[in-house]
N, C-alpha and C positions, 0 to 999 in steps of 0.2 A: 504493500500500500504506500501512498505516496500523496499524504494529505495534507490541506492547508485548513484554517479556524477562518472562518469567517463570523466577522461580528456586524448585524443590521442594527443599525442605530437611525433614529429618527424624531424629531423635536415634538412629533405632533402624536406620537403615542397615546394609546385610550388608555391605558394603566396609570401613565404617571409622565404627562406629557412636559416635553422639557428634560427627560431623565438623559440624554448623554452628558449634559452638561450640569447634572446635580453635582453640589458641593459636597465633596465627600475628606473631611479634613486637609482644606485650600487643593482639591485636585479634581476636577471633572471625572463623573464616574466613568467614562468611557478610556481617560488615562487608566484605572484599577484595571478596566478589564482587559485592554491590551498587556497588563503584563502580567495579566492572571492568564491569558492565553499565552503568552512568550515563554512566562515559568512550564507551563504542561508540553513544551517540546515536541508538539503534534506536530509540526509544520508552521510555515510562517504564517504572518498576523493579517486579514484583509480587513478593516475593515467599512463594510458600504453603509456611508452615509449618505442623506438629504442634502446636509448645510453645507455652507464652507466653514462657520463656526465647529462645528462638529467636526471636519474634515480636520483643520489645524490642531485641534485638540488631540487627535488620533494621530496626526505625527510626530507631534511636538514626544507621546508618547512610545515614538519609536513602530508604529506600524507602518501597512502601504493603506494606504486608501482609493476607492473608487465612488465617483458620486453617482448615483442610482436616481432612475425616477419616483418621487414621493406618492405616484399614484401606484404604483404596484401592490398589486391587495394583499401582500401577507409579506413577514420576514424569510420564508422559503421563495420566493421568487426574486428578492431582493438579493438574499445569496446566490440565486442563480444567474442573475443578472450580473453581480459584481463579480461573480467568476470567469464568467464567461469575456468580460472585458476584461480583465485580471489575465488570464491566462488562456488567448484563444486557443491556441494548441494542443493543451489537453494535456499536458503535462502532470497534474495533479488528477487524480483519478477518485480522489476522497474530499468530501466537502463534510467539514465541521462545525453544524450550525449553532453559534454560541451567542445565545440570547445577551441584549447588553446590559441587565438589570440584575445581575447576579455576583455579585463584587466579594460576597463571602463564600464561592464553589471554591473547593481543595482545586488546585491544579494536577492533581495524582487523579481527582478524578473525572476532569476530561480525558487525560488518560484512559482512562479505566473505560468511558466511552467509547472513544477509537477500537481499543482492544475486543470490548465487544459485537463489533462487525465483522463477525467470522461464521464458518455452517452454512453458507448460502447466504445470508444476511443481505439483504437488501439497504436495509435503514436498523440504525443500532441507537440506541437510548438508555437512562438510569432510571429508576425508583427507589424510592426511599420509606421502608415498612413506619405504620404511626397506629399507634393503639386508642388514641385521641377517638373517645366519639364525636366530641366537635368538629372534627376533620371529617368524619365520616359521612356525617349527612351533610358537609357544606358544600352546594355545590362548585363553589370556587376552586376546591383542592378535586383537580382531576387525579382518577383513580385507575391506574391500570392490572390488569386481569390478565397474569401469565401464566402459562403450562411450566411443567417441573423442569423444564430444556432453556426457561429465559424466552421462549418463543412468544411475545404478546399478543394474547386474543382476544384484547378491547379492552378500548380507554372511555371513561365514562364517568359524569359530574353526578351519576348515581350514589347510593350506598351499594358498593359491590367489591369483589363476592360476600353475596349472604352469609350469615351464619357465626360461626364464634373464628376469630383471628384474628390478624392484622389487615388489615387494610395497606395494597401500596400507592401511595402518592407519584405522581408522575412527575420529573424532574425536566424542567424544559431545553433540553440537550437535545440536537438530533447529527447524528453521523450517518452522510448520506455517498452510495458508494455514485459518480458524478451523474454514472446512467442512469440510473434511478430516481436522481434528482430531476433529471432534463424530461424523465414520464413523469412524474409528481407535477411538475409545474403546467406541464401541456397537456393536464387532463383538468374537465371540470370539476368542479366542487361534489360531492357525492349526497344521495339522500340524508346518511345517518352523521355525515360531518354538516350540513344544514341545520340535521336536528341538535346534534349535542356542540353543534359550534366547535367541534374539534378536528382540525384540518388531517392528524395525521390518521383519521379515521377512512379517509379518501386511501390513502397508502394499504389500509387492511382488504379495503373493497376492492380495491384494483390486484388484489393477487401478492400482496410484495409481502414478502417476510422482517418484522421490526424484532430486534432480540433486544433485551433491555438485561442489565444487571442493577445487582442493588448497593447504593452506598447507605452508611449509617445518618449522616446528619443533611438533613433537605436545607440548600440552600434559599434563604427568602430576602428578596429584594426589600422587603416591608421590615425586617428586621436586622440589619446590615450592623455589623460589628467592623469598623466604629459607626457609633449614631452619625445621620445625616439628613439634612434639610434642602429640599428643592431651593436654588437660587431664583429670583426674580428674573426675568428670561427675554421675556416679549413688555414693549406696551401696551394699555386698553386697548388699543386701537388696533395692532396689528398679533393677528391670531398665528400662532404653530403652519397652517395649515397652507395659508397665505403666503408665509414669508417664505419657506420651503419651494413650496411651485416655484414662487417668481425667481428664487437663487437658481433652482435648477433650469429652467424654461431660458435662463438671459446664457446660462454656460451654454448650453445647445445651441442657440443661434449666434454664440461667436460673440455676444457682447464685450464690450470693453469692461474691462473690471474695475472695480472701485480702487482707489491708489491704497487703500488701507486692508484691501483683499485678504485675509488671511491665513487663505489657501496657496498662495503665492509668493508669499512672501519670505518662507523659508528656504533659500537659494543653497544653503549647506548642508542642508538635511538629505540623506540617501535615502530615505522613504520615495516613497512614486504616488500620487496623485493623478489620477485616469479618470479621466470626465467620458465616460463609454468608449465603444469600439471607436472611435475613428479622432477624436481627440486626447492628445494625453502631452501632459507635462510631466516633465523630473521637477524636482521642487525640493 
């Protein structure tokens, strides 16, 4: 295998919108997570942002960046999109989709991710056992349902499996082998990921094999060791959503850049900056 972490980051998030750029003791959480990716030695760092604020942050921290369109409906197409300008070639043959809200995941176990894409594996993932009936019946804690092989046979905002045990919580990791990802993204949405709102449900429906392992402690972006508070981001006036388009929409037609750009402005930095297939700076 021969994989790279790709991190989707974007200002206009329904979770926690503005999170690449949370203050996380004087560091945007999007610095943590590039070198929470750098420490697990999977392969090098992508990651595909919206902004150029975002962008600068992620090389200042030592990654590559590609900027992505803000309309792409999920964080799996955004990874596919920044790979695919990333590396047309195909060079990397494993895409490691690494959510950007996770600042307290062990770096041993992205690892431990990667490692479990093996047996045919399509698409590889973690869970994390919780004894919590609060956890159980909420449906915010996705709940996944494996056979004794690691093989997952549904993820669900249910109480499931019935009966007396553990419950496992589904950790938002996904290692995708490239092929797999390029059918994932160019298939539509499926009935039961409509219903349960869970994309990689589309992946069970379509045939693909998800093997998932388990680590001990679930990382949560809500409870992030150290404590951290969203910085002030945007003005009244101008929304996540808005200012995202218009940064990306001015890079594609070639606009001139604002002189305080700061995406551009790191001229000694060996990070790479790729505004899509056909435009790209070193930076």
């Amino acid at each position: 295998m021969n994989p790279v972490v790709v991190i989707p980051a974007r200002m206009a998030s329904t979770r926690l919108p503005g999170k690449p750029l949370a203050d996380i003791h004087g560091r945007p959480m999007i610095a943590w997570m590039v070198d929470l990716a750098k420490r697990a030695n999977a392969g090098p760092v992508l990651v595909a942002a919206c902004e150029e604020e975002v962008a600068e942050a992620a090389l200042k921290a030592g990654g590559n960046v590609t900027l992505t369109d803000p309309d792409l409906p999920s964080g799996s197409d955004r990874v596919h999109a920044a790979l695919e300008a990333f590396d047309p070639a195909g060079r990397y043959d494993v895409a490691v989709n690494l959510q950007g809200d996770m600042p307290t995941m062990r770096a041993a176990d992205v690892a431990k991710a990667v490692a479990a894409l093996r047996d045919g594996a399509d698409i590889a993932t973690l869970v994390s056992p919780s004894t919590d009936e609060s956890e159980r019946n909420n449906p915010n804690v996705v709940k996944a349902v494996r056979a004794a092989d690691g093989r997952c046979l549904y993820f669900t905002r249910a109480a499931a499996p019935h009966g007396d045990g553990p419950i496992e919580r589904h950790v938002g990791i996904y290692v995708y082998r490239r092929d797999a990802l390029a059918r994932f993204v160019a298939a539509p949405p499926s009935p039961l990921e409509r219903r349960e709102k869970l994309e990689q449900l589309r992946a069970l429906e379509m045939g693909m094999i998800i093997r998932a392992d388990s680590i001990a402690d679930f990382p949560k972006a809500s409870t992030a060791r150290p404590t951290w508070k969203p910085r002030e981001l945007f003005s009244a006036n101008v929304s996540p959503e808005n200012s995202e388009r218009r940064r990306f929409r001015a890079h594609r037609r070639g606009a001139p850049s604002n002189s305080s750009s700061p995406c551009l402005a790191h001229s000694n930095t060996s990070a790479r900056l790729r505004l899509g297939p056909r435009r790209r700076f070193r930076v």
